[in-house]
PASEBA-843340 format. One record per residue: residue number from 1; x, y, z of N, C-alpha, C in turn. Coordinates in nm, 3 decimals, m for minus. Layout:
N
R   nr     n_xx     n_yy     n_zz    ca_xx    ca_yy    ca_zz     c_xx     c_yy     c_zz
R  NUM        X        Y        Z        X        Y        Z        X        Y        Z
...
END
This chain:
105
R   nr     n_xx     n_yy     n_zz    ca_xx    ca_yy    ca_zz     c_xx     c_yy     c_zz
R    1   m1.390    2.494    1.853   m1.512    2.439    1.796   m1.488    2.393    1.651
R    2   m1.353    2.467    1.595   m1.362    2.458    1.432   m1.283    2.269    1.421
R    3   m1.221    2.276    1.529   m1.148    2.119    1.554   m1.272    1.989    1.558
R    4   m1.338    2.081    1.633   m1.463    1.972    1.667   m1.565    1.890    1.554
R    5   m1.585    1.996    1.448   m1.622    2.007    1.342   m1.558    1.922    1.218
R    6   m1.445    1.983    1.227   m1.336    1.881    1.139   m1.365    1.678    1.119
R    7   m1.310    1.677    1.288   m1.296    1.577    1.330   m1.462    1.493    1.332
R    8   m1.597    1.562    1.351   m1.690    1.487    1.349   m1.736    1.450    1.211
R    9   m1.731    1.575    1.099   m1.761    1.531    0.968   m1.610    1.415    0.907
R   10   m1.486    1.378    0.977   m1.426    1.281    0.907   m1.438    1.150    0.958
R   11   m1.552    1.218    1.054   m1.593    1.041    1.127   m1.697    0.985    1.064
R   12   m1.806    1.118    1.034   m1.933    1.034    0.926   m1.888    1.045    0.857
R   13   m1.784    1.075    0.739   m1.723    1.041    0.646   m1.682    0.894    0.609
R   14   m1.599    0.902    0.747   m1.549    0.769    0.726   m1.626    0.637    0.803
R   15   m1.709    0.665    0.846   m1.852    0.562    0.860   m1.927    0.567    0.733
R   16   m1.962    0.663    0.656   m2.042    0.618    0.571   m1.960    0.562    0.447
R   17   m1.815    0.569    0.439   m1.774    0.481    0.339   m1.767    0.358    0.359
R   18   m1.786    0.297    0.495   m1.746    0.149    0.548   m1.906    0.089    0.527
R   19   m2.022    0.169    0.514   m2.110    0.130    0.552   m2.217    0.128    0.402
R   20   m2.217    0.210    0.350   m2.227    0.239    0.239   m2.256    0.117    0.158
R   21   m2.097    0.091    0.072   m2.161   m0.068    0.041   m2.214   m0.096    0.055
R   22   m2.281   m0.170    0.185   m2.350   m0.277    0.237   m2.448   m0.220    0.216
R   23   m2.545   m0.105    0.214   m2.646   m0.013    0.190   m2.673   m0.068    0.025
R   24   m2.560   m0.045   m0.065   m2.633   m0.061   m0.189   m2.613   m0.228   m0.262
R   25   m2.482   m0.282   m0.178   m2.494   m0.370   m0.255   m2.536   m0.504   m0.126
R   26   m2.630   m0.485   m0.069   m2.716   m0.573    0.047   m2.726   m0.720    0.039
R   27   m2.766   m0.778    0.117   m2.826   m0.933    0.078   m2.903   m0.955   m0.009
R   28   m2.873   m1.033   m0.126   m2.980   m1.058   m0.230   m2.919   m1.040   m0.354
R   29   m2.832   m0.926   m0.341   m2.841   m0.852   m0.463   m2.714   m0.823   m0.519
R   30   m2.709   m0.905   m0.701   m2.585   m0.941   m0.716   m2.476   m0.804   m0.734
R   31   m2.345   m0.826   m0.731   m2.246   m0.731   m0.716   m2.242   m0.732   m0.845
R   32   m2.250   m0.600   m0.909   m2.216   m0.604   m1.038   m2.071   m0.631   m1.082
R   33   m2.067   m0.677   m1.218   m1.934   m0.686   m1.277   m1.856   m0.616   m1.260
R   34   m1.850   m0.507   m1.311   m1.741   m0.388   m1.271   m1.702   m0.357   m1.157
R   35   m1.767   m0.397   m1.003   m1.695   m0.387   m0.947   m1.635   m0.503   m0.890
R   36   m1.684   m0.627   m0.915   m1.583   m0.750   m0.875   m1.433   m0.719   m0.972
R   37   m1.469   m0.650   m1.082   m1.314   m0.648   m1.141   m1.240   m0.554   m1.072
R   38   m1.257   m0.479   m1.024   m1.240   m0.350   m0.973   m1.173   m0.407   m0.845
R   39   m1.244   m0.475   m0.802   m1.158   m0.555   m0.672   m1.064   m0.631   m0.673
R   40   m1.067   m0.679   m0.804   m0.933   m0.798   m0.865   m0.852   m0.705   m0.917
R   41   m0.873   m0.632   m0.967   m0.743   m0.558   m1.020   m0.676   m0.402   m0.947
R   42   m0.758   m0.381   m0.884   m0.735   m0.239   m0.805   m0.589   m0.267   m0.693
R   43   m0.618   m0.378   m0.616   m0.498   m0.335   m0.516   m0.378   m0.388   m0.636
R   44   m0.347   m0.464   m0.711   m0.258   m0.478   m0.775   m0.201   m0.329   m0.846
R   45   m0.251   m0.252   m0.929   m0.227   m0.139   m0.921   m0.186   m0.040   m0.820
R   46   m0.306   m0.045   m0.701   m0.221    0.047   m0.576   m0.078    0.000   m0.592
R   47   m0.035   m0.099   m0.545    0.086   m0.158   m0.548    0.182   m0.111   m0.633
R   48    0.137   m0.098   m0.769    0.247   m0.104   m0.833    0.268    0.089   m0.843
R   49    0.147    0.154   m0.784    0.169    0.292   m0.803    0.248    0.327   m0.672
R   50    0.207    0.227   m0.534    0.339    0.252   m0.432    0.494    0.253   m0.474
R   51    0.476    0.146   m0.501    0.633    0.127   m0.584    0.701    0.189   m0.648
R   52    0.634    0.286   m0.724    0.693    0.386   m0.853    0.695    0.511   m0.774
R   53    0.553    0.576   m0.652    0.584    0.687   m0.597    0.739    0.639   m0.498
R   54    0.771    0.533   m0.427    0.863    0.538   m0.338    1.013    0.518   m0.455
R   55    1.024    0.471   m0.539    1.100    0.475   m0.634    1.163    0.622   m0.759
R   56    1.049    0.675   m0.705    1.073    0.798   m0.801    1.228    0.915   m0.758
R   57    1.224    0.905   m0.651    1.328    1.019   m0.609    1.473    0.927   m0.611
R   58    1.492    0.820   m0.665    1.646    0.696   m0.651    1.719    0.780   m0.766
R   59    1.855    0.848   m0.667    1.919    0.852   m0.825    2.014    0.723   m0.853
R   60    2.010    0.724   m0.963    2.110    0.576   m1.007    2.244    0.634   m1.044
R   61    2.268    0.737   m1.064    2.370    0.798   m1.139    2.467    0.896   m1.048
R   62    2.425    0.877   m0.909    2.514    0.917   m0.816    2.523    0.803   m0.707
R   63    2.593    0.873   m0.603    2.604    0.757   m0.457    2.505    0.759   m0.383
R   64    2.451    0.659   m0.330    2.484    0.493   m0.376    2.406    0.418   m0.437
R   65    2.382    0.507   m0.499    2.353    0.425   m0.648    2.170    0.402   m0.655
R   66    2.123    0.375   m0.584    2.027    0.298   m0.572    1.996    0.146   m0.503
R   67    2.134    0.134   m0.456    2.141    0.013   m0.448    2.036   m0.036   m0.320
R   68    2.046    0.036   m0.200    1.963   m0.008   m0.100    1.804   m0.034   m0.126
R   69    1.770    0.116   m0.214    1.627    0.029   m0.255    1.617   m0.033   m0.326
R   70    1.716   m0.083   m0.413    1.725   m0.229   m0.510    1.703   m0.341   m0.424
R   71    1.808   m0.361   m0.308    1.816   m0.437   m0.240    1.667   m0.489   m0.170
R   72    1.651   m0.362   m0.088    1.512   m0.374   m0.017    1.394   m0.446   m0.097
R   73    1.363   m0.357   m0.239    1.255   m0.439   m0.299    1.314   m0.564   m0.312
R   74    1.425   m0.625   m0.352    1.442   m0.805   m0.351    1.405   m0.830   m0.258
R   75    1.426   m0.829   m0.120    1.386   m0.888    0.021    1.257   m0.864   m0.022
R   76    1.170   m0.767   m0.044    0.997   m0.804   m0.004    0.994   m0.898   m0.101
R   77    0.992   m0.862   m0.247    0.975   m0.952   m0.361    1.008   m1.141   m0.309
R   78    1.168   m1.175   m0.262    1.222   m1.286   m0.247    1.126   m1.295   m0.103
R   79    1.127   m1.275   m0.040    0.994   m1.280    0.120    0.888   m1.279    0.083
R   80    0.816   m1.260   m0.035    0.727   m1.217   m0.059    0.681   m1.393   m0.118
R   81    0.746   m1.421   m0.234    0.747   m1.551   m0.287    0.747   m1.641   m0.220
R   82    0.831   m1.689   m0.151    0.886   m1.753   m0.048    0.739   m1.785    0.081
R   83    0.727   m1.649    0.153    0.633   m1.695    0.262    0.491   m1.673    0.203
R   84    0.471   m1.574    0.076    0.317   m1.570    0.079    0.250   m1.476    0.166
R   85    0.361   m1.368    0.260    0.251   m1.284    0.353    0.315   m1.153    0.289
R   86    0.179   m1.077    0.276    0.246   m0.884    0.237    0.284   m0.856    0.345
R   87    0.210   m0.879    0.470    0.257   m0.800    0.625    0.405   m0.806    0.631
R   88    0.436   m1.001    0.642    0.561   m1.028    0.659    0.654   m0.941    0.616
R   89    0.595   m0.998    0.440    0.747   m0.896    0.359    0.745   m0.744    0.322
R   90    0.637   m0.697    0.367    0.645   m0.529    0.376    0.749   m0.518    0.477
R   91    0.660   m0.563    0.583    0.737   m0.495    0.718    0.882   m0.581    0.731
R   92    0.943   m0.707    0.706    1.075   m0.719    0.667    1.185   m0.651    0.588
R   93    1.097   m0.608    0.500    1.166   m0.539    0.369    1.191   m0.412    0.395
R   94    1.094   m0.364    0.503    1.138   m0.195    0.522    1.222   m0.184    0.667
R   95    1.218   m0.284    0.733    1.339   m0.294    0.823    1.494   m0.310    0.805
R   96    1.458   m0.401    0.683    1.602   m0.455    0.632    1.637   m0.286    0.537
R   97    1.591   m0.276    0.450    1.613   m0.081    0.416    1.658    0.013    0.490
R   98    1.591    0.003    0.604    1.614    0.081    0.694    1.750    0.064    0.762
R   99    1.790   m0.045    0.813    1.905   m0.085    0.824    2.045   m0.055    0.753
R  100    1.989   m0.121    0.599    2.091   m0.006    0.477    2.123    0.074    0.521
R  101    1.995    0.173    0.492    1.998    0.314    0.494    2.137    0.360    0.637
R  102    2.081    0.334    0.792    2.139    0.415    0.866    2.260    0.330    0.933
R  103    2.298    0.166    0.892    2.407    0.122    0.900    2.529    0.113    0.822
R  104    2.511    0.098    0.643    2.591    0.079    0.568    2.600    0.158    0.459
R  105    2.473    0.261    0.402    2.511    0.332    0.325    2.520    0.458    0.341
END
């Protein structure tokens, strides 16, 4: 029963965050400033805080170096420029890593 419980309060949980919004900021009624910025600048940050948590454990100062996730972030970055899609060059970039990782280094 304690499963049951869990699982139903992270469902209205997570319904009332999808829904929410639309509750306060409805038809009619302008979006305030702070959060249109909030929307322009927020995933750019997620991003750059992904990057630094998956970056944090690289040693540079032993083998191998760092080099594969050097590598990897160029492929999303150079895929990234290039085609214009995050899907693309996420999911390219962590294949090609992955590859590193359990073929060459």
């Amino acid at each position: 029963m304690h499963s049951i419980w869990i699982i139903a309060v992270a469902a209205v949980v997570t319904a009332a965050t999808r829904f929410l919004p639309f509750l306060i900021f409805g038809q009619g009624k302008k979006t305030p400033d702070i959060i249109v910025y909030l929307g322009k600048v927020l995933p750019y940050a997620i991003m750059g805080m992904l990057v630094v948590y998956c970056l944090k454990d690289v040693r540079f100062l032993s083998a191998p170096y760092g080099i594969p996730e050097l590598l990897g972030c160029a492929a999303v970055a150079a895929l990234h420029i290039w085609k214009r899609n995050t899907l693309l060059s996420i999911g390219v970039g962590t294949v090609f890593y992955m590859l590193l990782v359990q073929f060459i280094f």
